[in-house]
C-alpha positions in Angstrom: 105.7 99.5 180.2 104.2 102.3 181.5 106.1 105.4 180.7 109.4 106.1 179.4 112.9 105.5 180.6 115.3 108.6 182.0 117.8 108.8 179.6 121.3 109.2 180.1 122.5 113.1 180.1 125.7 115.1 179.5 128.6 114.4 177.0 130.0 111.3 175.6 131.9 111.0 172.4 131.7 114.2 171.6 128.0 114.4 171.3 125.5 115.9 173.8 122.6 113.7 175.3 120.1 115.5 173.4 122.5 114.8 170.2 122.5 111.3 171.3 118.6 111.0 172.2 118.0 112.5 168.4 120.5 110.0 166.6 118.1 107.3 168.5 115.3 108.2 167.7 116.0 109.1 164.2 117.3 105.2 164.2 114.1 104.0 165.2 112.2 105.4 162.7 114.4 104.4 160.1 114.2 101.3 161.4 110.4 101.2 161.2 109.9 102.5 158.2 111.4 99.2 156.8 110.0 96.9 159.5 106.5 98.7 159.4 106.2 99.4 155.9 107.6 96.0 154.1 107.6 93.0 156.4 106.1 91.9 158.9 104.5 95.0 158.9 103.4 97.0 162.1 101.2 94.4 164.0 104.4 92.1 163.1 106.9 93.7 164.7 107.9 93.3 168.1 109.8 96.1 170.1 112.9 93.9 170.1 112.4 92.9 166.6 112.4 97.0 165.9 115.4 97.7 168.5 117.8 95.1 166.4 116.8 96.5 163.2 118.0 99.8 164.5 121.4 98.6 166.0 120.2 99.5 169.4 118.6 97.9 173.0 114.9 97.7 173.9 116.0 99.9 176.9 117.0 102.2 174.2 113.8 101.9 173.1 111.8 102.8 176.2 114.3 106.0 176.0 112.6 107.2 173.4 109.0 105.9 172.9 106.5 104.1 175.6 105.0 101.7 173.0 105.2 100.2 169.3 102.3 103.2 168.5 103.7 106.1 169.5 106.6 105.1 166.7 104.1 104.9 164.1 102.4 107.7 165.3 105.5 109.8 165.1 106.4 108.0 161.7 102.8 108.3 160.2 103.8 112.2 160.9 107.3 112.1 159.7 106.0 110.6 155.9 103.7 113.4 155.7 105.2 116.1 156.8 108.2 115.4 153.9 105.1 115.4 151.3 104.4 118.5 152.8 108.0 120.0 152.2 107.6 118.7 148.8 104.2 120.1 147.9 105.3 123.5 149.9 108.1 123.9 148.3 106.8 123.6 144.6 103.7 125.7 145.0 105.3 128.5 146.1 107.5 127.8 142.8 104.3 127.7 140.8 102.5 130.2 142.3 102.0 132.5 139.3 101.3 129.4 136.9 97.9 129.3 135.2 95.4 126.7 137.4 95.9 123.4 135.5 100.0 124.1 135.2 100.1 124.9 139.4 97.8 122.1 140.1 100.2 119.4 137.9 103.4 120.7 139.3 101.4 120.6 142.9 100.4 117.1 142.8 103.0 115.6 140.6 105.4 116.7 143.3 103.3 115.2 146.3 103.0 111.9 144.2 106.8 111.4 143.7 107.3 111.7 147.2 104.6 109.8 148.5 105.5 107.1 145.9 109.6 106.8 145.8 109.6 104.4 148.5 106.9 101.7 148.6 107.1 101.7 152.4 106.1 105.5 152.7 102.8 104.5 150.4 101.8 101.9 153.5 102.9 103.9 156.1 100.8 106.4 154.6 97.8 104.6 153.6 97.5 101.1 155.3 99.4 100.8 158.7 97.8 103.8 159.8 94.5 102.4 159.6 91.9 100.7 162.5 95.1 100.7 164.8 93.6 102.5 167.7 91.1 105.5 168.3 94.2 107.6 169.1 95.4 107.0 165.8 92.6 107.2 163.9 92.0 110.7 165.0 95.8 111.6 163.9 94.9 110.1 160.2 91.6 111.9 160.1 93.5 115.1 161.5 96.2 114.7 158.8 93.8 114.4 156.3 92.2 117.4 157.4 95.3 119.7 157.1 95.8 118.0 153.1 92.0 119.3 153.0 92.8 123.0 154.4 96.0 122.9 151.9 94.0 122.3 148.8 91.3 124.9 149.7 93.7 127.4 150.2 94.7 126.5 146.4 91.1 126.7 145.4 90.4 130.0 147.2 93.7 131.3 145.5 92.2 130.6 141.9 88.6 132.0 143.2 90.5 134.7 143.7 92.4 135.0 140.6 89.1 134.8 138.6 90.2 131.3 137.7 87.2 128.9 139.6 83.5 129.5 140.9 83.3 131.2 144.1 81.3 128.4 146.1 82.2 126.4 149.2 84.8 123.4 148.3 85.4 121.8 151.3 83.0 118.9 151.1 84.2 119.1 147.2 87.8 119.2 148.2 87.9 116.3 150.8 86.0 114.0 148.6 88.9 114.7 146.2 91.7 113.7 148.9 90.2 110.9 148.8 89.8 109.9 145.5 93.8 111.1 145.9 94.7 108.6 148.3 92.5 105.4 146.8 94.0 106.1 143.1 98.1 106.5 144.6 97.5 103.4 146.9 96.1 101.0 143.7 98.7 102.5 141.6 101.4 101.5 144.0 99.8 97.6 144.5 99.6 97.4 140.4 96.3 97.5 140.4 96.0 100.6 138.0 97.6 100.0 134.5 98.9 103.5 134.0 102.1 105.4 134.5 102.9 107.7 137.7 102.5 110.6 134.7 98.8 109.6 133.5 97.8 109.1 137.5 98.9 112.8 138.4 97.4 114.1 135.2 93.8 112.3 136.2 93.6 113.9 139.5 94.4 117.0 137.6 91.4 116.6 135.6 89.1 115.9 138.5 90.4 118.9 140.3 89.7 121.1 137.4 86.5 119.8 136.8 85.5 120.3 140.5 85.9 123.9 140.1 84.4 124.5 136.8 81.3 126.9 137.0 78.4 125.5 137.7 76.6 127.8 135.0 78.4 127.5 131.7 77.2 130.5 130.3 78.7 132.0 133.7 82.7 130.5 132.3 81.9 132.5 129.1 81.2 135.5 130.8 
C-alpha cells in the first residue's frame, strides 16, 4: 500500500469527518496497544488482525495509517507522552520540595504510569526496538527529551545550591538507562522488590550522581 486512503468528509450521525477520522484512529491504537503489547505482539499482528480488534475495516485502516509502523510509531508516542503528563504534572507540584522528596514524587509518578498496564512497559521498552532505522531514531529521540527533562531537574537543584555545578548529561543519560533496564525487569519478575523499593533505588542513584565530587566541598 503505498500511501493512505481519502477519507470520507462532511457529517454523518451527528459527528463531523474529522470527529469520525479521530474516533478511528483513537480505535486503532487502542486496539494496538493490546495486540502490540500482549499477544502476538507487533511482528504478530497483521493489519486485518489489528482492524478486527478495533471493530473496524482494513480500508479503515489505510484511512488512517500507511503501514503496521506508523501505528506503533504513533503509539510508541502516545505511551510516553502520558508519562510525560504524569511526570509534568507532579513536578510542578513538587517544585519547592527538598532534592530527594521532588526526585521520589518525580519518578514514583513516571513509574506508576509507565507500569499500570503491562502492555505500556513493552510498548515502551521492547516493541520499539530493532524494528526499523526510522524507529530507532524516534526511540533514541524519545530518550533524548527524558534526558533534557532530568537535566533540567539537575540544573534546577545546581541552582538551588542543592548539587555540584558540573556537566550531567553523559551522567544523566546513563541514568535513563539504568531507569529503563531496572522498570523493564521489575515488570518481567525478574527483580524481587516492590514498585516502592524500585523508585526509591533510582532515587538513590540520582542523588548520588549529584553529590559533590569534593566532600570537603558538601560541607562547605
Amino acid at each position: 500500500m503505498a500511501g493512505r486512503l481519502r477519507a470520507p468528509t462532511g457529517r454523518y450521525g451527528g459527528k463531523s469527518a474529522e470527529e469520525r477520522q479521530a474516533e478511528r484512529r483513537r480505535r486503532f491504537l487502542d486496539a494496538a496497544l493490546q495486540l502490540f503489547g500482549d499477544s502476538p505482539g507487533y511482528r504478530g499482528t497483521t493489519v486485518a488482525a489489528l482492524s478486527e480488534a478495533a471493530g473496524l475495516s482494513t480500508r479503515q485502516f489505510y484511512e488512517e495509517f500507511r503501514s503496521l509502523e506508523d501505528v506503533l510509531a504513533a503509539l510508541h508516542l502516545q505511551v510516553n507522552g502520558w508519562s510525560e503528563e504524569a511526570v509534568l504534572a507532579v513536578a510542578a507540584k513538587a517544585a519547592d520540595l527538598p532534592l530527594a522528596e521532588r526526585a521520589t514524587a518525580i519518578f514514583r509518578a513516571y513509574a506508576a504510569n509507565v507500569t499500570a498496564d503491562p502492555c505500556r512497559v513493552r510498548i515502551t521498552f521492547v516493541e520499539i526496538v530493532g524494528v526499523s532505522p526510522r524507529l530507532e531514531e524516534q526511540r533514541l529521540a524519545r530518550r533524548a527529551r527524558w534526558i533534557d527533562l532530568v537535566c533540567a531537574e539537575v540544573a534546577a537543584a545546581v541552582a538551588r545550591g542543592e548539587a555540584a555545578p558540573r556537566d550531567y548529561r553523559l551522567a544523566v543519560t546513563a541514568f535513563i538507562g539504568s531507569v529503563n533496564g531496572l522498570l523493564h525487569d521489575w515488570s518481567a519478575g525478574w527483580v524481587e522488590a516492590t514498585l516502592d523499593e524500585v523508585v526509591d533505588e533510582l532515587v538513590r542513584l540520582l542523588l548520588g550522581i549529584l553529590q559533590p565530587a569534593d566532600p570537603r566541598v558538601a560541607g562547605a
